[in-house]
N, C-alpha and C positions, 0 to 999 in steps of 0.2 A: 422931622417925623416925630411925633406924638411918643412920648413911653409910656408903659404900663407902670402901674405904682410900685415903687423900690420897698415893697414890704414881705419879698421872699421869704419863706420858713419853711423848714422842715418837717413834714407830716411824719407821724407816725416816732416818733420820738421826745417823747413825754419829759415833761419838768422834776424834777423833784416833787414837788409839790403838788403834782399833778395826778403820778404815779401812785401817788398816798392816798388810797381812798377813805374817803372818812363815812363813819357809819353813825356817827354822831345826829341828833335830828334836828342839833341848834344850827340857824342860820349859820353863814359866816359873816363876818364884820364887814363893813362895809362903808364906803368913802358916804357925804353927805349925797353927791351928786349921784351915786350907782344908788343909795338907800332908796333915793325919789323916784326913782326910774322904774319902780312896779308901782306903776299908780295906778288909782281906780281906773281910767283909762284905760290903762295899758290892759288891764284884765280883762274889761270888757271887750276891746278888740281880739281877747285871743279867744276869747268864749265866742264870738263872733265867730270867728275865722273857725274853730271847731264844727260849730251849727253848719254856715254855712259849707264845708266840704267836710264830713265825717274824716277822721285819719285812722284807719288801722292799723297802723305802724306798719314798719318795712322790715325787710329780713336784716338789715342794718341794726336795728331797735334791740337791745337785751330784755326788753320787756314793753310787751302791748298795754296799753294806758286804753283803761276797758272801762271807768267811769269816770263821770265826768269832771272832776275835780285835775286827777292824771291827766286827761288828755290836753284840761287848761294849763297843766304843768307842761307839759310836756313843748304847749304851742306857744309858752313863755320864755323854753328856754330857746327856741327857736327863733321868735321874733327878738330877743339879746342878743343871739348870735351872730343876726342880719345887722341889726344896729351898731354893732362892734367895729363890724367889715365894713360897713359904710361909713361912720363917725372916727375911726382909729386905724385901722386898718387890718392885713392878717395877723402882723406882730402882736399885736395887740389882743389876738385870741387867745384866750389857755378858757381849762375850763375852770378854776377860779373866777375871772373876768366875766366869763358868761353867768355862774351862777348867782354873782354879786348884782351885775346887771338884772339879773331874773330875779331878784332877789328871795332865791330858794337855798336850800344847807347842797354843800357839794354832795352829798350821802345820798340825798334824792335826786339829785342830776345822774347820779351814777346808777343808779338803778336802772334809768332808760337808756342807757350811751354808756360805753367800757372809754372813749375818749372823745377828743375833739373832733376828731375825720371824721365818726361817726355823724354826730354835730353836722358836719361837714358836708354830709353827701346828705340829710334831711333838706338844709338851705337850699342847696342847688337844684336838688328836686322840687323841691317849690317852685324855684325860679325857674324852672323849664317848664312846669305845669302852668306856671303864669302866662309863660311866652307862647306854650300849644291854646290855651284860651284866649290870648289876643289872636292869635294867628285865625282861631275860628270865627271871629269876629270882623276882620276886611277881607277875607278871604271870599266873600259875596260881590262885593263889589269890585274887587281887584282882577276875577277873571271875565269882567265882562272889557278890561280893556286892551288893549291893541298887543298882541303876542309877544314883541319883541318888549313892550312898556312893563309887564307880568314878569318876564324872564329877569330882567332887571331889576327890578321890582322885591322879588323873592332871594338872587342873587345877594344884591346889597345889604338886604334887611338881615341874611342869613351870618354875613361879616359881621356885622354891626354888634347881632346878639352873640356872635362867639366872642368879641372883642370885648362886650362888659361884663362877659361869663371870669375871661382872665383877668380882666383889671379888679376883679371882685376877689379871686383869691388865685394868685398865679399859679403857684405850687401845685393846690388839687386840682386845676383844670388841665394843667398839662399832665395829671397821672390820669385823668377822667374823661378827656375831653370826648373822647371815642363812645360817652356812651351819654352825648349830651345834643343831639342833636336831632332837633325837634320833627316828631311824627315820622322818625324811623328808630324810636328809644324800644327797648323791652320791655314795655311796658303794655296792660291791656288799655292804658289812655291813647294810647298812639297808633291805635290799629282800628279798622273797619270791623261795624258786624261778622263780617267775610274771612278778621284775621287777615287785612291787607295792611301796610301802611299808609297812615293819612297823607302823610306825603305822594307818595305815588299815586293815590286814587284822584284827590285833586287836581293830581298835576295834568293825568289824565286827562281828565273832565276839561280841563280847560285847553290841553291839545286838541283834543275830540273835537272842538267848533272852529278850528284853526289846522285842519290836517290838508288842503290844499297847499298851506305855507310850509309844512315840514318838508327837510331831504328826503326823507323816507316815510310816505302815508301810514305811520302805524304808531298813533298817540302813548298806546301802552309801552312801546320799546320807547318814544321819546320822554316820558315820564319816569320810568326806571333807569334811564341814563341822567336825566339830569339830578333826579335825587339821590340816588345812590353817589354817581358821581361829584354831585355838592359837597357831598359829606367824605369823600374817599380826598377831593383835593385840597379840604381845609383840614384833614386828617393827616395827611402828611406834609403839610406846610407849616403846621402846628409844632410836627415831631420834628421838623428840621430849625426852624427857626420861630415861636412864637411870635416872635417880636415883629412878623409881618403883618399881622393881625392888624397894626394900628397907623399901616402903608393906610392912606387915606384912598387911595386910588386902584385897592386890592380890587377890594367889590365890582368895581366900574371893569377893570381889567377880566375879572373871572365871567361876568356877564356877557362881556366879548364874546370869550371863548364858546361858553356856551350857545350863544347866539349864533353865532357862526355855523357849529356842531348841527344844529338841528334846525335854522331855519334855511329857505333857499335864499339867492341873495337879493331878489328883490322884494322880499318880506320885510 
């Protein structure tokens, strides 16, 4: 069976060095390779990424980055953070590393973020914002196909993005995991006009042309069981053992079950 990456740390228990805020407005020093790493490039991608989705920072944020210089600050040290985790791993984070890689003074890193977790829970919100925008994107075509194909379908895919959720930073996903799961988050991204969750309105929609196949002809209860339930049993599979996460054969397994639950058996 597959492992997640042996790069566990401690959230919420700062370095030395960490702990030390500096108010200083000189850079800090910097290896050759982190110095390179804010390149014209890189800056325009975060100016980029600003334009396209404005951020108004989160209740996470010590401070809202309200023009635009801040906000390319802010979506630099961001996209360092993500590079760190990908390229090095979570050890690998402090927020020194991040702000060398961003190459900004720790003094103005600290101004938007009191620490890393902070840091911490911006990336993952990204990255679940990324994965609600993919998901609106097959999500047209995906319910026009064969019920049980769909169930599977959204089952598997749902594994898959919890599994590079933890392999990205093990430690905050198992303190977070519960509030990572796409189109039932708390978020006003993840909810209908209506105040529904996207999940359940979809799932609806696509029970709705398939309610002759369901146990029980009533798309809205089979939509609020599977999604709610999606998320209730990778929720405590999670809390019992992460490490099933990267059973290759979870997905396949869970999509059973579900299948089972809510179609008839000749469906």
């Amino acid at each position: 069976m597959p492992t997640p990456h042996a790069h566990a740390t401690t959230l919420g228990t700062a370095t030395d060095s960490e702990a030390k805020v500096s108010t200083s407005p000189t850079p800090v020093s910097t290896s050759p390779t982190d110095a390179a790493s804010l390149t014209p490039r890189r800056i325009r991608n975060a100016k980029s990424a600003v334009k396209a989705v404005p951020k108004k920072g989160t209740a996470t944020m010590r401070r809202v980055p309200r023009q635009e210089r801040s906000k390319v600050l802010v979506e630099c040290i961001r996209i360092a953070a993500r590079d760190i985790l990908e390229k090095k791993g979570p050890k690998a984070l402090t927020t020194n590393n991040i702000a060398a890689r961003a190459g900004v003074s720790i003094g103005s890193l600290y101004q938007y973020f009191a620490n890393k977790e902070e840091i911490l829970e911006e990336v993952f919100r990204e990255q679940a914002d990324q994965s609600l925008k993919d998901s609106h994107q097959w999500a047209g075509w995906v319910k026009d196909l064969p019920v049980r194909d769909v169930i599977r379908l959204v089952v598997e895919g749902t594994v898959r993005r919890h599994r590079d959720f933890h392999s990205f930073h093990p430690d905050f996903y198992q303190n977070h995991h519960r509030e990572l799961h796409i189109g039932l988050r708390n978020s006003k991204d993840d909810v209908t006009d209506d105040g529904e969750p996207h999940a359940v309105a979809w799932l609806r929609d696509v029970f709705s042309g398939h309610a002759n196949e369901l146990r029980v002809t009533d798309p809205n209860l089979a939509a609020v069981t599977m999604a709610h339930g999606m998320a209730a049993s990778l929720s405590g599979l999670v809390d019992q053992d992460a490490t099933r996460l990267y059973d290759e054969s979870l997905g396949g397994k869970l999509a059973e079950m579900f299948i089972g639950m809510l179609l008839k058996e000749s469906s």
